[in-house]
N, C-alpha and C positions, 0 to 999 in steps of 0.2 A: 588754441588753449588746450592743456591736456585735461582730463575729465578722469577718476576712476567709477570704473562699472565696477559693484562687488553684487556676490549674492552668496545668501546665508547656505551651507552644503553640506552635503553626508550627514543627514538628521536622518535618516534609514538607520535602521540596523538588523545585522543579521542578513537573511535573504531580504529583506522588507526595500525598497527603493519608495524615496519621496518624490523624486522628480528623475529628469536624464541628466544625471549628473555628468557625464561623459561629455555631451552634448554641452552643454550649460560650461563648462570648465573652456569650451573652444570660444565663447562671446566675450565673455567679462575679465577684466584685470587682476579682481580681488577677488579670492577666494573665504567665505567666513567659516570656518569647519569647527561642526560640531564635536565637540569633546567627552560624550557619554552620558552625560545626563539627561538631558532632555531629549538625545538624539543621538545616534554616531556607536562608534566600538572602536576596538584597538585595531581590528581589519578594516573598518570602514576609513578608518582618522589616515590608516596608512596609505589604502588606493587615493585618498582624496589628494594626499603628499604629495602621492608619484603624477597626481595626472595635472597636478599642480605645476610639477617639475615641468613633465613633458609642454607643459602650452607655456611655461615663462608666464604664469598667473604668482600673484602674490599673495602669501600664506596667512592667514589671520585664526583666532582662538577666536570660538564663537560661546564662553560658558552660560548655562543655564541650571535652573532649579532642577533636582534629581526626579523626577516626576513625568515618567515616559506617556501614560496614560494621556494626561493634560498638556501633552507637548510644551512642557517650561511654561505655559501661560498661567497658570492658577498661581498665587502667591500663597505661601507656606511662610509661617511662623517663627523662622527661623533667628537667633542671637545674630547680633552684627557679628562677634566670632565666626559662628558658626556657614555665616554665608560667605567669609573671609579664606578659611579652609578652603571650602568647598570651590571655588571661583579658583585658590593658587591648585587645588589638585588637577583641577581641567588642562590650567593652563600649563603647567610641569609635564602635564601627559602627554599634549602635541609639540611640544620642546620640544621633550626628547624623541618622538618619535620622529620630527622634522631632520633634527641633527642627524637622526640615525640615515637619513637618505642623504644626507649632505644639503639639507635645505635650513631655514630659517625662520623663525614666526616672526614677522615686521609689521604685524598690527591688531590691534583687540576689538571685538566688540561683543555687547552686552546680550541676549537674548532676553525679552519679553518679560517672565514676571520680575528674572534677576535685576534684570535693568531700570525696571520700574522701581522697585522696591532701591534701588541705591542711587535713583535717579531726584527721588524726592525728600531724602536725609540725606542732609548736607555731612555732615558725622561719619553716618556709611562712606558717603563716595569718597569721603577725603582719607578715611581707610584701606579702601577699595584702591584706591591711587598710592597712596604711600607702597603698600604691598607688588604689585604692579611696578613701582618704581624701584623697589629693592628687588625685585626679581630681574626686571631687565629697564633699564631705564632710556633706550630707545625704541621700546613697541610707543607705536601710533594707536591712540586709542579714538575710534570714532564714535561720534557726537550728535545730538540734536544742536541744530544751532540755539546759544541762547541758555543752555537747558542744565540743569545741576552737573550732572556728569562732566560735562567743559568746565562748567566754573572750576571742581573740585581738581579736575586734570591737568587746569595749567594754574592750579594752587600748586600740586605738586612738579610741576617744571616737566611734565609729560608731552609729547607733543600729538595735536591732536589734526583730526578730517573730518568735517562737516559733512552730515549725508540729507540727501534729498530722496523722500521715499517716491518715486513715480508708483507707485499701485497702492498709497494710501491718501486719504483724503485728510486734509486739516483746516481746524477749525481759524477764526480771527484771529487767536493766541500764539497762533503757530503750531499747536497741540495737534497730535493724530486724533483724527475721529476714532472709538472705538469699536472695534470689530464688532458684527453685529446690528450696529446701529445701520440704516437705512444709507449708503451712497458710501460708505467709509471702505469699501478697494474699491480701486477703480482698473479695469479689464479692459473695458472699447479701446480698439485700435486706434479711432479716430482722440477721442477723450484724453490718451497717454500720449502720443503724436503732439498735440497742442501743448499741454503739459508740458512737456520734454523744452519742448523749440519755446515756449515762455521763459523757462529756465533758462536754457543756455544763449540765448537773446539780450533778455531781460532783468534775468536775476530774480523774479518773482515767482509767485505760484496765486493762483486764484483760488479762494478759499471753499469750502460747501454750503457759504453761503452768502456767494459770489464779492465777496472782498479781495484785492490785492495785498500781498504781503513781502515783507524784501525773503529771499531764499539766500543767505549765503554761504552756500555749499560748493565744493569742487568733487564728490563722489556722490553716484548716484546708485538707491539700491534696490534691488529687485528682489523680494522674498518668492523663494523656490518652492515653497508646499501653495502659493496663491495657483487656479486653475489657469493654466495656459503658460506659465512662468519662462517658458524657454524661449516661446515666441514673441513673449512679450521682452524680452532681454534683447533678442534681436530687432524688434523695435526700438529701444531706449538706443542702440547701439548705431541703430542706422541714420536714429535724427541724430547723436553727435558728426558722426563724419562726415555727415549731411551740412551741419554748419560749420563745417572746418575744423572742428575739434578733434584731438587722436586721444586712444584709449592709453592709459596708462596707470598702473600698480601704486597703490597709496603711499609707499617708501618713495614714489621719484615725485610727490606733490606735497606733503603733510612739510610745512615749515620747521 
């Protein structure tokens, strides 16, 4: 079964490095690049392009709220307009700058407040998706299973990839535990190890408070500012091929 590994990338900027992106771009399939807001710059958007190129990783828009401080996590007040702007300026930026190396953006995903915030107005997302779809109407836009942002994505005939967080913990709901709260990432080797091989097995995920749930995902994602991110990738990476599974880019899986 092919599986994409993605993880969130170039949220540095300037001299600043969040994780070895270098390193990290050699594991995983999908790459999600930040676009300036919450992370990233027009050098950063571009080495992430090239190193993109160079490993055959698949190029995705990562946009977030303008709010470097709070790394896109604090939710801002902003008009559904106004978050509409801002989400097409992101994503126009890594366009063009993809094109300009001869590359492509083949898939979207949402970062943290923005995604919350369009995740839970039905209104939003189905704006958010129109827009999206009149800009390019084959980006892959990835999803919580279940979760507004699918519903609204394949309202507008977009096609979507379900993600399974290995280094977040969720509740009975299917909901991520929030950051913060008490067990909500999960780091042990052993912990993500079982996790993983549950998933590509089973299809499920065991909850934080100890329920089974169906998982039905085909990409799995590793957030790159979590501690240890890179090793933990190459773990997620080695229970797939471990079960027979190859790693593969969300443009060769998203139906």
């Amino acid at each position: 079964m092919k599986i994409d590994l993605n993880s969130d990338m170039g949220e540095g900027f300037g001299p600043y490095r969040l994780c070895d992106d270098e390193a990290m771009m050699k594991v995983v399939s999908s790459a999600n690049i930040a676009c300036g807001f919450h992370g990233g710059d027009p050098d950063t958007m571009a080495r992430m392009v090239r190193l993109a190129k160079a490993n055959g990783v698949g190029i995705g828009a990562h946009p977030g709220l303008p709010d470097r401080a709070g790394f896109g996590r604090r939710e801002i007040p902003y008009s559904a307009d106004e978050l509409r702007q801002q989400m097409l300026y992101q994503l126009g930026a890594l366009k063009a700058i993809a094109r300009s190396e001869g590359q492509h953006v083949a898939h979207f995903s949402f970062h943290a407040a923005m995604g919350n915030m369009v995740n839970r107005d039905p209104q939003l997302a189905d704006l958010m998706m129109d827009a999206i779809r009149t800009v390019d109407p084959d980006l892959i836009v990835f999803v919580m299973p279940g979760s507004g942002i699918e519903n609204a994505a394949k309202r507008a005939k977009l096609k979507t990839l379900a993600l399974f967080l290995a280094d977040r913990a969720y509740d009975a709901q299917g909901r991520l535990v929030a950051r913060g709260q008490p067990g909500a990432l999960v780091k042990e080797e052993t912990d993500v190890r079982a996790r993983v091989r549950q998933f590509l097995h089973d299809g499920t995920v065991t909850t934080i408070d100890g329920a089974t749930i169906a998982m039905p995902a085909r990409s799995i994602l590793v957030h790159s500012d979590t501690t240890g991110s890179l090793e933990l990738a190459r773990i997620v990476r080695s229970e797939i091929e471990a079960s027979g599974g190859s790693l593969a880019p969300a443009s060769d899986i998203a139906a």
